[in-house]
C-alpha positions as CSV (number, residue, x, y, z in Angstrom):
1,X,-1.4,-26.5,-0.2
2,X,-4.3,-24.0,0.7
3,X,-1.4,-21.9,2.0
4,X,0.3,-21.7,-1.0
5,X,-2.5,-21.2,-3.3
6,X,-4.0,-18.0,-1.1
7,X,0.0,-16.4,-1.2
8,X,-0.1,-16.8,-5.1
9,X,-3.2,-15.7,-6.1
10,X,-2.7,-12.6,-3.5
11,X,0.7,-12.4,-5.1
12,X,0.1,-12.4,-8.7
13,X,-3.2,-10.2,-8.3
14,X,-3.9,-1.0,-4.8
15,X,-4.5,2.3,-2.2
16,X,-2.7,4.5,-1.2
17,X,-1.3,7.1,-4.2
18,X,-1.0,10.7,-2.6
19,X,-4.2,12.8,-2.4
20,X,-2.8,16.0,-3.4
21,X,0.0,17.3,-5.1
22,X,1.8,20.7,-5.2
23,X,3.6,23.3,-3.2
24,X,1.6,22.7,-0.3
25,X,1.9,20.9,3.0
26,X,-0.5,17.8,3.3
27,X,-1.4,16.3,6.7
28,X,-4.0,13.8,7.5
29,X,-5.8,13.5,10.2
30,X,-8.9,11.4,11.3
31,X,-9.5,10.6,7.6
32,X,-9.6,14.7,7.1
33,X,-7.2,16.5,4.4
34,X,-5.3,20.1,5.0
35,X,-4.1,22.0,2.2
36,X,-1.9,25.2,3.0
37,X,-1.5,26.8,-0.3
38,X,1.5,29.4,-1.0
39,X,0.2,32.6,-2.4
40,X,3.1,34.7,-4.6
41,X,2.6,37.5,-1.3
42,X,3.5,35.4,1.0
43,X,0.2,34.1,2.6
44,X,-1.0,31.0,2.7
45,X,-4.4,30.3,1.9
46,X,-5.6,27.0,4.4
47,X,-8.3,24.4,3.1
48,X,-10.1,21.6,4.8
49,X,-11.1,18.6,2.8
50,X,-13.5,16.1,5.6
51,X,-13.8,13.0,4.3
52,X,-17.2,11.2,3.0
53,X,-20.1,9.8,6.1
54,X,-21.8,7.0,5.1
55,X,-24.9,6.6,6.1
56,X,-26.5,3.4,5.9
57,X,-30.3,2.3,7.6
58,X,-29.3,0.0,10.5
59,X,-29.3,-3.4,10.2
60,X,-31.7,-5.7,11.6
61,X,-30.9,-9.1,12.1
62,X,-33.3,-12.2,11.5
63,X,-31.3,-14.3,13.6
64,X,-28.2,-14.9,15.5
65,X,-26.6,-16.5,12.2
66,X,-27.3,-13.3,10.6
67,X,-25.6,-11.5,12.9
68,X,-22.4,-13.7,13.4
69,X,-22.0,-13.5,9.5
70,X,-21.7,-9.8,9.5
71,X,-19.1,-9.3,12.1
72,X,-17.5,-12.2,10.5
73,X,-16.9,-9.9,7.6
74,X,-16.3,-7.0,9.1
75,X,-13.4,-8.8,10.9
76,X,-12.5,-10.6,7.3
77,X,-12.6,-7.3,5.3
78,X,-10.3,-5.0,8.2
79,X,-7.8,-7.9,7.9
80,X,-7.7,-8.3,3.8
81,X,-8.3,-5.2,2.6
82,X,-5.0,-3.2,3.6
83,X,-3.4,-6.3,2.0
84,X,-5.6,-6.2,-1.3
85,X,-5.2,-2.7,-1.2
86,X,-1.3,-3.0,-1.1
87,X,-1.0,-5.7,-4.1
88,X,-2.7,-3.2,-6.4
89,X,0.1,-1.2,-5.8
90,X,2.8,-4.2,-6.2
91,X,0.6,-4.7,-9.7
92,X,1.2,-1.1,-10.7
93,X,4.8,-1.6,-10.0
94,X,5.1,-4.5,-11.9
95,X,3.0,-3.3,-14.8
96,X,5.3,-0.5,-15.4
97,X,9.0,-2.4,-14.8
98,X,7.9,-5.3,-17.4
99,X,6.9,-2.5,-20.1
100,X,10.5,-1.3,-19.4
101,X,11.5,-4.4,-20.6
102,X,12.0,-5.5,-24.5
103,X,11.9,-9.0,-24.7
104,X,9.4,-11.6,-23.2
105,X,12.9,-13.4,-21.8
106,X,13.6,-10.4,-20.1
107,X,10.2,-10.3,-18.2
108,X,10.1,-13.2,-17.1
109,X,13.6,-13.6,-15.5
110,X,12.5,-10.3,-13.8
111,X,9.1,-11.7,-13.4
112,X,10.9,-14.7,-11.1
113,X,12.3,-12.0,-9.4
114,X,10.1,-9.9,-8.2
115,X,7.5,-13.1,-7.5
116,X,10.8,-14.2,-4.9
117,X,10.4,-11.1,-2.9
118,X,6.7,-10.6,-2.7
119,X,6.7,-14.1,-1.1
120,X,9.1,-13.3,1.3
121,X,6.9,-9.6,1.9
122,X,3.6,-11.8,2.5
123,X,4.4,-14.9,3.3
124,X,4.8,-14.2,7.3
125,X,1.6,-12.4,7.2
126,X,-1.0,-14.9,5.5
127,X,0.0,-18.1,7.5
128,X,-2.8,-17.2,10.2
129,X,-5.6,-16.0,7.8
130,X,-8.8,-18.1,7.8
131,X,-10.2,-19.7,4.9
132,X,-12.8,-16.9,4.8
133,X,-10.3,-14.6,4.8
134,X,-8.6,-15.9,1.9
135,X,-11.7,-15.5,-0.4
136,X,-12.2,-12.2,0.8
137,X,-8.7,-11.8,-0.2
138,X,-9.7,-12.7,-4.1
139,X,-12.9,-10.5,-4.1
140,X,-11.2,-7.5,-3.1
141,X,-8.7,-8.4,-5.2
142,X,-11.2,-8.3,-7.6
143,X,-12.7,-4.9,-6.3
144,X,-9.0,-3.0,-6.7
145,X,-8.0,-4.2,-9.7
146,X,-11.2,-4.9,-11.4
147,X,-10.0,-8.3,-12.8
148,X,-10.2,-12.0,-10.9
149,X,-8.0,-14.0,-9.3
150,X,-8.0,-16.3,-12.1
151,X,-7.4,-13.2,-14.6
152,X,-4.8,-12.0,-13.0
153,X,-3.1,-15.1,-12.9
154,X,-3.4,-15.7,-16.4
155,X,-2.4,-12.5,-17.6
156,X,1.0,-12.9,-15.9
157,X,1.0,-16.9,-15.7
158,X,-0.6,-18.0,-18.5
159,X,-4.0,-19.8,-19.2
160,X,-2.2,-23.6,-18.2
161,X,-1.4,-22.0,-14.9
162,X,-4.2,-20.2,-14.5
163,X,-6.1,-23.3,-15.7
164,X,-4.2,-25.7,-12.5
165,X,-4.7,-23.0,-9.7
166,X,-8.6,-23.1,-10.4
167,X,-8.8,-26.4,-10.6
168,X,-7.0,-26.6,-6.9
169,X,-9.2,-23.9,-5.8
170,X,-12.2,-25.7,-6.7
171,X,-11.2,-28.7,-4.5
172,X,-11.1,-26.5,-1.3
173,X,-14.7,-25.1,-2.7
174,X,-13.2,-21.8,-3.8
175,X,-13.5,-20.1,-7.2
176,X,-10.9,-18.0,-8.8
177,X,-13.3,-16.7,-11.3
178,X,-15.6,-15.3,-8.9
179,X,-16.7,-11.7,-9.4
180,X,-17.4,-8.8,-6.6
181,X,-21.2,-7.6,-7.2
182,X,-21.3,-4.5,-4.7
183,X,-25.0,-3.9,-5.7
184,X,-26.1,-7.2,-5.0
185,X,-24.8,-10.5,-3.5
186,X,-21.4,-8.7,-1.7
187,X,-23.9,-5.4,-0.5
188,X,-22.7,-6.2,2.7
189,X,-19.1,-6.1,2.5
190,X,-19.4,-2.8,0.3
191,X,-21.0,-1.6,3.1
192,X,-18.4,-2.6,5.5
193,X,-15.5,-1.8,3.3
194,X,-17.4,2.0,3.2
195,X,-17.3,2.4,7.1
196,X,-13.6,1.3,7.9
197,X,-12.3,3.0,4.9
198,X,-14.3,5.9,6.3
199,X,-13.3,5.4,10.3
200,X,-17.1,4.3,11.1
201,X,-16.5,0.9,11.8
């Protein structure tokens, strides 16, 4: 059951869309972007776009707990993210094939669909996620698309659904409704997310 509820909220909840566009040739490497503009002459005009260095104060730890808890999430957020990061898209998609569509009949036989072959995409992948893993899962969720687990789910469920999945959450002490607060009580995993995004970590 706790299987099933991480692959639908992961599947009903973005990142990689191209950097540049334009007659030029884009290569990345190490995280750093060339550009080889086309002048009218012939030339090309070559630009180097390095990515962002975060610098953070390094971190003391009080205590072996401490310590354990951050290279927990480190290890949770390198696992989840490329997967949160990926359902964005798979919500982009979605968005714009249901506005394609005219009637609410119509989006929802697709809806059935589509939510067949995202299970089949995932499904493989989540079985050996840890339970930590799977909340990380909904805050990044929540951190892509800027909406919950449990909004997501009942903007393409419905509140009844939406309504039953939190309630099973609850039960493995899980909260659909739970926000990502990079400023405060999720610094940490901002901080994390910063460094692999980055290559530091």
């Amino acid at each position: 059951m706790r299987l099933r509820l991480l692959l639908f909220i992961v599947l009903i909840s973005s990142v990689s869309t191209p950097v540049f566009a334009g007659d030029f040739l884009d290569r990345v490497l190490y995280h750093t972007y060339l550009r080889y503009d086309h002048l009218p002459n012939g030339d090309s005009i070559m630009h180097v776009y390095l990515h962002d260095v975060f610098v953070y104060p390094p971190l003391k730890f009080k205590n072996k707990a401490q310590e354990r808890f951050y290279w927990k999430t480190v290890r949770d957020v390198k696992k989840t993210l490329p997967y949160a990061r990926s359902i964005r898209q798979d919500i982009i998609y979605a968005d714009r094939e249901l506005a394609k569509l005219e009637t609410r009949k119509e989006q929802k036989k697709w809806w059935r669909k589509y939510e067949k072959e995202l299970f089949k995409k995932y499904e493989k992948d989540f079985k050996g996620m840890y339970p930590s893993q799977g909340r990380m899962l909904m805050l990044l969720l929540d951190r892509e698309c800027d909406h919950t687990s449990y909004e997501l789910i009942e903007h393409y469920k419905g509140k009844f659904v939406a309504n039953f999945w939190q309630f099973i959450a609850k039960m493995f002490k899980n909260d659909l409704k739970e926000e990502y607060d990079a400023d405060d009580k999720d610094k940490i995993t901002e901080r994390v997310i910063n460094l692999v995004m980055a290559g530091q970590l």
